[in-house]
Structures are given as C-alpha cells and as structure tokens.
MOPAC internal coordinates of N, CA, C and O (Angstrom, degrees):
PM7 1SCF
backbone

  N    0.0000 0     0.00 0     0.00 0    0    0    0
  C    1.4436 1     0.00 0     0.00 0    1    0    0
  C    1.5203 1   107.13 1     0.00 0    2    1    0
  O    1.2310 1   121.13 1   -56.82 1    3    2    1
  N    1.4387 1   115.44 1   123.18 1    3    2    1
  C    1.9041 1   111.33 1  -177.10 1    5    3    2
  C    1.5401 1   101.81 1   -70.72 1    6    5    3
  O    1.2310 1   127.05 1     9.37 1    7    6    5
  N    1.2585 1   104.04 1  -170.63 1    7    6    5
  C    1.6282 1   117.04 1  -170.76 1    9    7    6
  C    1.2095 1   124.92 1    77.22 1   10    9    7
  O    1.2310 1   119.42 1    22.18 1   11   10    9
  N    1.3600 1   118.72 1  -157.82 1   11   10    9
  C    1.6520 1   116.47 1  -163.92 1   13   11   10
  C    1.6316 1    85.85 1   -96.92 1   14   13   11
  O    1.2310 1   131.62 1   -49.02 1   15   14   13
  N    2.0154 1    95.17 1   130.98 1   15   14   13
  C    1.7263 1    78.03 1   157.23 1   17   15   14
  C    0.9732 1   124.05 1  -123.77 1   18   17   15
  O    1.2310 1   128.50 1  -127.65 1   19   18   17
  N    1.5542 1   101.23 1    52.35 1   19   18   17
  C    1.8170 1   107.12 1   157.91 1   21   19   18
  C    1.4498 1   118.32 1   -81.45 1   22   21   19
  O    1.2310 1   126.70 1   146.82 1   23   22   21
  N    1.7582 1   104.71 1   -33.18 1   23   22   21
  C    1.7595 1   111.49 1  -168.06 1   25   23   22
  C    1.7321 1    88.59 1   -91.51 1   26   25   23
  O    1.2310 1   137.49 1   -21.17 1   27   26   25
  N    1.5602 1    83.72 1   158.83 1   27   26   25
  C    1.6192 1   105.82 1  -153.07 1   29   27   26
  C    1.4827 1    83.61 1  -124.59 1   30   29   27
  O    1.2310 1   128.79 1   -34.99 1   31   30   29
  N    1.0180 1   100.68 1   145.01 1   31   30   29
  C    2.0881 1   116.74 1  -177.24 1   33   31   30
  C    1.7507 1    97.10 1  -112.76 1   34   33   31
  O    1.2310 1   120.56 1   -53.93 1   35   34   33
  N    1.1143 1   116.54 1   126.07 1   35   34   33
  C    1.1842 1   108.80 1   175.29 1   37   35   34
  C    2.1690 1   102.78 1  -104.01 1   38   37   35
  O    1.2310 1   121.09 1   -52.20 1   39   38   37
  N    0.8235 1   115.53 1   127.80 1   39   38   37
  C    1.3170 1   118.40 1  -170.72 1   41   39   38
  C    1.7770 1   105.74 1  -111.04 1   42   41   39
  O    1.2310 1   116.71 1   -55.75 1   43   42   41
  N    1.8179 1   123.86 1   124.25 1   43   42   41
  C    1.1337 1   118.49 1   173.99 1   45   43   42
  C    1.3295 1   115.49 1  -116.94 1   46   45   43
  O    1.2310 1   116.02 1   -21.73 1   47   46   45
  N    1.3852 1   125.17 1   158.27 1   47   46   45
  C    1.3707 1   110.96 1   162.12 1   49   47   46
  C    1.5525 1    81.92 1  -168.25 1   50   49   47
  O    1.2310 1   131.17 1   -77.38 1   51   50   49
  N    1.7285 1    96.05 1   102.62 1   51   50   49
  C    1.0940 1   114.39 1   169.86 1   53   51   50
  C    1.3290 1   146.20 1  -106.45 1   54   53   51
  O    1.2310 1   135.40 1  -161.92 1   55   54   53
  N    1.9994 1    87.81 1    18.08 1   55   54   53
  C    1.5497 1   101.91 1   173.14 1   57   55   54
  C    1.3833 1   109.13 1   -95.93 1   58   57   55
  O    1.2310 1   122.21 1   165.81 1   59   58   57
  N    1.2883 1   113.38 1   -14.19 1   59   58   57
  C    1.4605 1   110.64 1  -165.86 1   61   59   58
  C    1.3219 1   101.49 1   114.80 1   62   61   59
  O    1.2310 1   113.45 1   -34.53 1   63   62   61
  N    1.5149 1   130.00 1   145.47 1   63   62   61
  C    1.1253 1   138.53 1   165.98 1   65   63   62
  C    1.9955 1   109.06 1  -119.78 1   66   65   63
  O    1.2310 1   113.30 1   -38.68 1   67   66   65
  N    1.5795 1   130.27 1   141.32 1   67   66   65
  C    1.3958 1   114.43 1   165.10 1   69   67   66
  C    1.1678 1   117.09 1    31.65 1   70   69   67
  O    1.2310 1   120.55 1  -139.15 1   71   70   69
  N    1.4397 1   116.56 1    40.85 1   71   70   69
  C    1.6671 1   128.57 1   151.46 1   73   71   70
  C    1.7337 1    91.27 1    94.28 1   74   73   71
  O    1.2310 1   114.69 1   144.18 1   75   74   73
  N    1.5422 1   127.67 1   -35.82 1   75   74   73
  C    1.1689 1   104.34 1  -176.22 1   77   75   74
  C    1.3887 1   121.63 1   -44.93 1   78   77   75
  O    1.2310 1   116.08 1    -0.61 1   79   78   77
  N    1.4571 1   125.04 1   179.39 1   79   78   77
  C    1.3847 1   138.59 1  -164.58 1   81   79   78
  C    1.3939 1   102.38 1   -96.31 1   82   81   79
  O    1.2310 1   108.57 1   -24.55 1   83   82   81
  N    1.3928 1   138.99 1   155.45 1   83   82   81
  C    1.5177 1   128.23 1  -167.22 1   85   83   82
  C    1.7993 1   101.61 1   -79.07 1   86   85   83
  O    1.2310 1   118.79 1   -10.49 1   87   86   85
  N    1.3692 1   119.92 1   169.51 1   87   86   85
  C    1.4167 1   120.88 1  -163.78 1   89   87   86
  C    1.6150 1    98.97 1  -162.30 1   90   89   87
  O    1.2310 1   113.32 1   -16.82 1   91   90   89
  N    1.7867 1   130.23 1   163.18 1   91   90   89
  C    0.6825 1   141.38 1  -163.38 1   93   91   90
  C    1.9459 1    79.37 1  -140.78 1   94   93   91
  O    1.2310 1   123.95 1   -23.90 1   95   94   93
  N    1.2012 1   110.03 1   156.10 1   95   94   93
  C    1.5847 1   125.85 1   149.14 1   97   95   94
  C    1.2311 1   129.70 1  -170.49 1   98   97   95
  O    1.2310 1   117.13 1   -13.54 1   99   98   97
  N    1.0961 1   123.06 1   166.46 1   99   98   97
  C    1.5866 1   124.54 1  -159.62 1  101   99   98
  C    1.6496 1   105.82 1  -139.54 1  102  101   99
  O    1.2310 1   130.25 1   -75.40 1  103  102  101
  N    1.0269 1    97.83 1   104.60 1  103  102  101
  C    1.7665 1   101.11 1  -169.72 1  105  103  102
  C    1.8757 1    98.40 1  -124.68 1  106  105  103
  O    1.2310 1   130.22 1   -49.23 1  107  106  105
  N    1.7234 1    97.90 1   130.77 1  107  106  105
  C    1.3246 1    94.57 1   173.18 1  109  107  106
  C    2.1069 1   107.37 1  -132.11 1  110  109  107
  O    1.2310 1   120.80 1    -7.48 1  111  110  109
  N    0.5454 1   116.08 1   172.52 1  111  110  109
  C    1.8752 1   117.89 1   177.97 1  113  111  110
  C    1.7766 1   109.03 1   -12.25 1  114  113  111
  O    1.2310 1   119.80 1   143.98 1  115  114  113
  N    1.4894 1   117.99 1   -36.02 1  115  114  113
  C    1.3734 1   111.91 1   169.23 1  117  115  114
  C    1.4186 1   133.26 1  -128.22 1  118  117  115
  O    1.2310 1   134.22 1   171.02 1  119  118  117
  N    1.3481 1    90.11 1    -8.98 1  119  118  117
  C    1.1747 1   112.66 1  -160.49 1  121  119  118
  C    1.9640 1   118.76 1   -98.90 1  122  121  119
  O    1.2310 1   105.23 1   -59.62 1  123  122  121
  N    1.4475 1   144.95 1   120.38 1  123  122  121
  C    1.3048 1   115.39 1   155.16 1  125  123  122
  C    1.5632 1   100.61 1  -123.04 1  126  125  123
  O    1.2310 1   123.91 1   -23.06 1  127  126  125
  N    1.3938 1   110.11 1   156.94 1  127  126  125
  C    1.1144 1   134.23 1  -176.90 1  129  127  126
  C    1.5576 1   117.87 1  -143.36 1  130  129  127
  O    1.2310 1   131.84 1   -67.61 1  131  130  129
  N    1.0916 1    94.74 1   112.39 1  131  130  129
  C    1.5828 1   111.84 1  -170.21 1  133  131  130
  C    1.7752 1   120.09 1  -114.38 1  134  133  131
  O    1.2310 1   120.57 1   -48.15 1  135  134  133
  N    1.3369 1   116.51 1   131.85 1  135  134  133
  C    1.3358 1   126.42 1   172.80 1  137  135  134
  C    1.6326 1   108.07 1  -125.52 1  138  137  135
  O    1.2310 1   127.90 1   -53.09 1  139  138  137
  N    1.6619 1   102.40 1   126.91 1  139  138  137
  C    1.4654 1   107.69 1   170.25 1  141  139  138
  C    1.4752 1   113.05 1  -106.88 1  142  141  139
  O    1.2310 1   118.81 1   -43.63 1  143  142  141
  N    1.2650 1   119.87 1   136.37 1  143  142  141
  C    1.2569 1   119.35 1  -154.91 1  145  143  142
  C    1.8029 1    86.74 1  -129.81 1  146  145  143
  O    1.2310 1   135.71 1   -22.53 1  147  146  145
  N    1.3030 1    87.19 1   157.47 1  147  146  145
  C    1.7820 1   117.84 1   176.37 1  149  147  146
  C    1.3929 1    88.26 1   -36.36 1  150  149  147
  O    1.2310 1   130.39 1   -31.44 1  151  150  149
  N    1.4733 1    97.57 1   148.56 1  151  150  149
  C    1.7052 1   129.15 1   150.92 1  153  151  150
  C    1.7369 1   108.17 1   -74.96 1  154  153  151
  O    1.2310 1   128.69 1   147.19 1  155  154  153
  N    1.4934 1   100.87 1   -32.81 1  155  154  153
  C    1.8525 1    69.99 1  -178.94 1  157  155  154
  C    1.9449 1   109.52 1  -140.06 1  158  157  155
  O    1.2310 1   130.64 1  -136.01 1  159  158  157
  N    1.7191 1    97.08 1    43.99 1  159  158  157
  C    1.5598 1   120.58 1   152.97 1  161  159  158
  C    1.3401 1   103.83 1  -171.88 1  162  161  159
  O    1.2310 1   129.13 1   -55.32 1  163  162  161
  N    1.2442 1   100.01 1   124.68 1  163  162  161
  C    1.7423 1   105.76 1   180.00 1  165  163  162
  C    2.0521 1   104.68 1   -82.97 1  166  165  163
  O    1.2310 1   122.28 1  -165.72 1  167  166  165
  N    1.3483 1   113.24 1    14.28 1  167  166  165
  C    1.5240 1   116.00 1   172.80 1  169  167  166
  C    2.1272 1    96.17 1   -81.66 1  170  169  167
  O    1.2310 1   123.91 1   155.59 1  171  170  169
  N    0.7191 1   110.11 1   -24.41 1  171  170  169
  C    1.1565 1   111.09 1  -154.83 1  173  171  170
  C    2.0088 1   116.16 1  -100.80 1  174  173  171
  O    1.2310 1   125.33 1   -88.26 1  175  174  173
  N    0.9164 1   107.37 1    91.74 1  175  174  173
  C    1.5803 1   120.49 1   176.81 1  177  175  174
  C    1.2230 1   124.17 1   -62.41 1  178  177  175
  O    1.2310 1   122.39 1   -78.34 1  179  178  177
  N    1.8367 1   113.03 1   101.66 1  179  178  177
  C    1.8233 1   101.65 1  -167.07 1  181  179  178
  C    1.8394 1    93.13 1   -99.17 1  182  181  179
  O    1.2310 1   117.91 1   163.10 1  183  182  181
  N    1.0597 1   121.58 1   -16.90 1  183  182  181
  C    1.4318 1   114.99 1   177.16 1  185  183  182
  C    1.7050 1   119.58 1  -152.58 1  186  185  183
  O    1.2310 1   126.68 1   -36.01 1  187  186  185
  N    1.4388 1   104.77 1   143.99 1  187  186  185
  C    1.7739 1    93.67 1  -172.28 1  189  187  186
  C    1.6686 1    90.46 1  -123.41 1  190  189  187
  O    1.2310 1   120.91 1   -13.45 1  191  190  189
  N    1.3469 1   115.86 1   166.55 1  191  190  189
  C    1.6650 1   138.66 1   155.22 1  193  191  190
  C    0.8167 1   114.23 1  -145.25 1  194  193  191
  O    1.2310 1   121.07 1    -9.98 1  195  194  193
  N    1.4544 1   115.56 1   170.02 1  195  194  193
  C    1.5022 1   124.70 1  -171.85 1  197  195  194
  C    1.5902 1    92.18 1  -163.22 1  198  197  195
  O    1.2310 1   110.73 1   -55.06 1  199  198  197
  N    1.1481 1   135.04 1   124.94 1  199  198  197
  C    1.6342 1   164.18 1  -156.39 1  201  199  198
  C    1.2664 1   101.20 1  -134.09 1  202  201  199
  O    1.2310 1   114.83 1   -52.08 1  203  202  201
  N    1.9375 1   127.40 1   127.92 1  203  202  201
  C    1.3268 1   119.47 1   138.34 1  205  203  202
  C    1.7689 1   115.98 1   -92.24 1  206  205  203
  O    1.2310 1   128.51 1   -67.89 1  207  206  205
  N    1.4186 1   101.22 1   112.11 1  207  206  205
  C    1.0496 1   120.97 1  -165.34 1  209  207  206
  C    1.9003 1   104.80 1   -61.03 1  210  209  207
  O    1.2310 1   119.56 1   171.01 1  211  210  209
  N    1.4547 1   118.44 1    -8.99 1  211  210  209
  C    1.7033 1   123.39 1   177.72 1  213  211  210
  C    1.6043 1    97.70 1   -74.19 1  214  213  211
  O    1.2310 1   127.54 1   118.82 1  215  214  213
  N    1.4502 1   103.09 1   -61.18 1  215  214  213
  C    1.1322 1   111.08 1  -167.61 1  217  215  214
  C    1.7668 1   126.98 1   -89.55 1  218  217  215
  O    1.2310 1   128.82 1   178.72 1  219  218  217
  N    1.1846 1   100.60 1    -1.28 1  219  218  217
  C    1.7416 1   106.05 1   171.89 1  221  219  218
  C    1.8392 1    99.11 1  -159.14 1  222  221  219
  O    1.2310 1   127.45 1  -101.17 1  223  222  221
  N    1.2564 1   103.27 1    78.83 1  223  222  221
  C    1.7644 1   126.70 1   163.80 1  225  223  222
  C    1.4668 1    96.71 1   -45.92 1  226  225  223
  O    1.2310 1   110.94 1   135.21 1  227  226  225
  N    1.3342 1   134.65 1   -44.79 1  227  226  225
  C    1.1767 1   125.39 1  -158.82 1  229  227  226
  C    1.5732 1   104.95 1  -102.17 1  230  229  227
  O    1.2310 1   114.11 1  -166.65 1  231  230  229
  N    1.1756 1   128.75 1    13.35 1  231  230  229
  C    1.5233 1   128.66 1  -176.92 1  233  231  230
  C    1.1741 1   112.26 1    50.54 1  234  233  231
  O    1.2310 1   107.73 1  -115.68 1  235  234  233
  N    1.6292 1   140.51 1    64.32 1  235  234  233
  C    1.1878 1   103.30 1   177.82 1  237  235  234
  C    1.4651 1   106.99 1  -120.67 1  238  237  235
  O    1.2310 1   124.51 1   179.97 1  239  238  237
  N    1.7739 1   108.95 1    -0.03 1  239  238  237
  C    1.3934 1   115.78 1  -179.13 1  241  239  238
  C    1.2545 1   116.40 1   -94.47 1  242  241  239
  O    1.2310 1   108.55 1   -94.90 1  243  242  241
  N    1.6113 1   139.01 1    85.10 1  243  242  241
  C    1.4580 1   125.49 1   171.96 1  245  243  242
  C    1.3820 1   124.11 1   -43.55 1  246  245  243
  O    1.2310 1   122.03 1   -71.42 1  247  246  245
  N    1.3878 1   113.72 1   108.58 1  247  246  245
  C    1.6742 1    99.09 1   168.91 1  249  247  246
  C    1.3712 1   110.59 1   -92.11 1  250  249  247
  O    1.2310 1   103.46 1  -169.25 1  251  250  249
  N    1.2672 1   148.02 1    10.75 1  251  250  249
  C    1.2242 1   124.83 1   150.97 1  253  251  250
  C    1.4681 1   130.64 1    22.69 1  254  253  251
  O    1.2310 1   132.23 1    73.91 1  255  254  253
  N    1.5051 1    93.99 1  -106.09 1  255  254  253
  C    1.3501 1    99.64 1  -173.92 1  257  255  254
  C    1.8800 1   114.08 1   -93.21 1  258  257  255
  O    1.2310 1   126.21 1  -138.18 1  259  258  257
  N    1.4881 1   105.67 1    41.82 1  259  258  257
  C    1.1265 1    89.71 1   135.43 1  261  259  258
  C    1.5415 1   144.35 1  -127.82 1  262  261  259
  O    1.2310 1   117.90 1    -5.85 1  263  262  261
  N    1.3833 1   121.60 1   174.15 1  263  262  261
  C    1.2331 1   128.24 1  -137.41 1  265  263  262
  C    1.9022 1   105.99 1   -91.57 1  266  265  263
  O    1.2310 1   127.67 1   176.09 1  267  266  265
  N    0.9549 1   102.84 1    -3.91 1  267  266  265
  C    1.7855 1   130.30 1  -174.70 1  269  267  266
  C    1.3223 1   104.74 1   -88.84 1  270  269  267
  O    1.2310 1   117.99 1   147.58 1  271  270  269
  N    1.6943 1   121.43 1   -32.42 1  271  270  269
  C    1.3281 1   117.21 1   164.61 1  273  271  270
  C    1.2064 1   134.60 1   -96.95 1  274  273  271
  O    1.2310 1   117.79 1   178.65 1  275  274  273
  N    1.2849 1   121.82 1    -1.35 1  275  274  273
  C    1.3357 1   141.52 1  -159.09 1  277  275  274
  C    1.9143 1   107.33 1   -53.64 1  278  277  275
  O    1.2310 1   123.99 1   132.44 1  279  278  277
  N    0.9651 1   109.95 1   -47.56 1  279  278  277
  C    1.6208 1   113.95 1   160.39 1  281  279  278
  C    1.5668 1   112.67 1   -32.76 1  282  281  279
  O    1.2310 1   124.29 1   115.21 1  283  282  281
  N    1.3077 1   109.38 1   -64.79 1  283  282  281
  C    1.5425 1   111.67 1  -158.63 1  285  283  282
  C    1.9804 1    94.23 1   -88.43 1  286  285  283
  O    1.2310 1   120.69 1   142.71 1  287  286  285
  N    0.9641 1   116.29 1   -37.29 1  287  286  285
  C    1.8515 1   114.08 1   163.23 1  289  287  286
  C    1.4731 1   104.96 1   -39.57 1  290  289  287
  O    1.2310 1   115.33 1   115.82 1  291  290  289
  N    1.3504 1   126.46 1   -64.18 1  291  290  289
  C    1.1896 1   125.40 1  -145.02 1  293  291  290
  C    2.0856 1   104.01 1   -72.83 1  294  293  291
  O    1.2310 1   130.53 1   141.41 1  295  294  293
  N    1.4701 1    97.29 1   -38.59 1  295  294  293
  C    1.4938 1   125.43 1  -145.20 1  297  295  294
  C    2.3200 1    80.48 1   -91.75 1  298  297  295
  O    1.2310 1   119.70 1   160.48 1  299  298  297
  N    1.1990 1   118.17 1   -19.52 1  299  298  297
  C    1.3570 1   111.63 1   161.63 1  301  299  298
  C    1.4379 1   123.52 1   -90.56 1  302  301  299
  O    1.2310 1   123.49 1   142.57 1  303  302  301
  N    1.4730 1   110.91 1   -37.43 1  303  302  301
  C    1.6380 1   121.02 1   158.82 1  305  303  302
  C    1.6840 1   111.73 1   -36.09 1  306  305  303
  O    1.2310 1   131.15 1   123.07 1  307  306  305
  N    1.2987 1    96.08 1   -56.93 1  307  306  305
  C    1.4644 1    97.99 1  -173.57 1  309  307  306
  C    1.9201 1   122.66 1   -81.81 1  310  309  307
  O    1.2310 1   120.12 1   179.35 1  311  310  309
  N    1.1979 1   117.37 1    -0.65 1  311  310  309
  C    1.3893 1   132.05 1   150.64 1  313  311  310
  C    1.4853 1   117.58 1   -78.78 1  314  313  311
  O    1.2310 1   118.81 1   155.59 1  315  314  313
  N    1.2536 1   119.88 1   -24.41 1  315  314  313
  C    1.4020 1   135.48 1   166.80 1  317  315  314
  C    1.6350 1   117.23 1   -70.32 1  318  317  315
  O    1.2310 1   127.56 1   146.39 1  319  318  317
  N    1.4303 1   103.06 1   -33.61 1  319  318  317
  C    1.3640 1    88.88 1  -155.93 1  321  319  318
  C    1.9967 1    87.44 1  -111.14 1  322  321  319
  O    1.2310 1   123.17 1   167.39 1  323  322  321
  N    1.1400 1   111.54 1   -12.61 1  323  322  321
  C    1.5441 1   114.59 1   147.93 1  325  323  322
  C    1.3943 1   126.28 1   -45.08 1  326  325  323
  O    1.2310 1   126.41 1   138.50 1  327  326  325
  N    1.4925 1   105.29 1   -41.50 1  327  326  325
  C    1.1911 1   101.66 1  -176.64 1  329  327  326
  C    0.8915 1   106.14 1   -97.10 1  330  329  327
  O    1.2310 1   107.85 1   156.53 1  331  330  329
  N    1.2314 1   140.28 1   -23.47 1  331  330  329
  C    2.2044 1   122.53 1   161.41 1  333  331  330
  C    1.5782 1   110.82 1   -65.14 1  334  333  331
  O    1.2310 1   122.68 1  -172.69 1  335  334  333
  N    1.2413 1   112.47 1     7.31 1  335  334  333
  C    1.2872 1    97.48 1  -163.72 1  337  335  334
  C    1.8688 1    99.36 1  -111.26 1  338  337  335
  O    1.2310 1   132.18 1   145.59 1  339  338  337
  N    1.4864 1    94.08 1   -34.41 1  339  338  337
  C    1.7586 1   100.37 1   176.57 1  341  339  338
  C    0.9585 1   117.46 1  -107.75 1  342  341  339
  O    1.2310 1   110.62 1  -159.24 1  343  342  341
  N    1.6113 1   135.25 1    20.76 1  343  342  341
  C    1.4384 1   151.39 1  -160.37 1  345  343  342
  C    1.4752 1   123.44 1  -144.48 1  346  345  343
  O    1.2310 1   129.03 1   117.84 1  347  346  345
  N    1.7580 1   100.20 1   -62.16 1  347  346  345
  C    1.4942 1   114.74 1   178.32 1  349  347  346
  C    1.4592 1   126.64 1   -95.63 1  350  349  347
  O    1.2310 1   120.04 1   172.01 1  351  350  349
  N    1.8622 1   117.53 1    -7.99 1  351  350  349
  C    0.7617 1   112.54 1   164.57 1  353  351  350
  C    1.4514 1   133.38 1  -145.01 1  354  353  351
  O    1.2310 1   135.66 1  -122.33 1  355  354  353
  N    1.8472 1    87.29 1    57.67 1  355  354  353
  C    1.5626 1    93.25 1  -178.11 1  357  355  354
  C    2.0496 1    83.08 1  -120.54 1  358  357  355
  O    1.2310 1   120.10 1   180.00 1  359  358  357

C-alpha cells in the first residue's frame, strides 16, 4: 500500500456492504485490521482479523490470535476505538 505507513486509515461501512454485516477497519502501509460488528448494534464485535497485507495480499492468514503480533493488534484496536469515540459518538 503507497504512502506513509505510520498513518492509519480507519475505514467504515456501517450499513453493510453486498449483504455483508457492517464492519469498522484500520489499515495502515502493512497492516489491516478488521472488526465485524452486529447487524443490529454496531457496539458489539461478532468477529475480528488482522492480515499482513506484505506478506499475504490476499488475506487468507488470520493472525489474530497470534502472540508475535500483539503490539500492532493492540496499537490498531486503539485507532479503532479513537475513532468511535471522536467520530461515531459525538
């Protein structure tokens, strides 16, 4: 992905897109991180991923739960939840 990849894009679409379920994500130069949230409260997280977009272009490896990423998990959570906080719920 070009640009700086320190700044983090937070991307929403919280009506739903092609029947999917609405989602929040936070993608920066290597990184995406994705939360799908309820159809009928977007407070509520039914599934998360996290993709290095260098090394798997095609998403197909969740790193989630592993423990090697936990830095860059935590440090996108919290750009996420920045942005409901200075965006979605003022």
């Amino acid at each position: 992905m070009p640009g700086d990849p320190k700044r983090t894009v937070i991307h929403e679409c919280l009506g739903g897109y092609g029947g999917n379920d609405p989602f929040l994500a936070a993608i920066n130069g290597r990184w995406l991180y994705i939360q799908t949230l309820s159809g009928t409260g977007h407070g509520r997280i039914t599934f998360e991923e996290l993709y290095d977009k260098d090394k798997d272009p095609a998403e197909m490896n969740n790193l989630l739960t592993s423990e090697q990423h936990l830095a860059i998990l935590k440090t996108l959570k919290a750009e996420i939840e920045q942005h409901r906080t200075n965006v979605l719920e003022r």
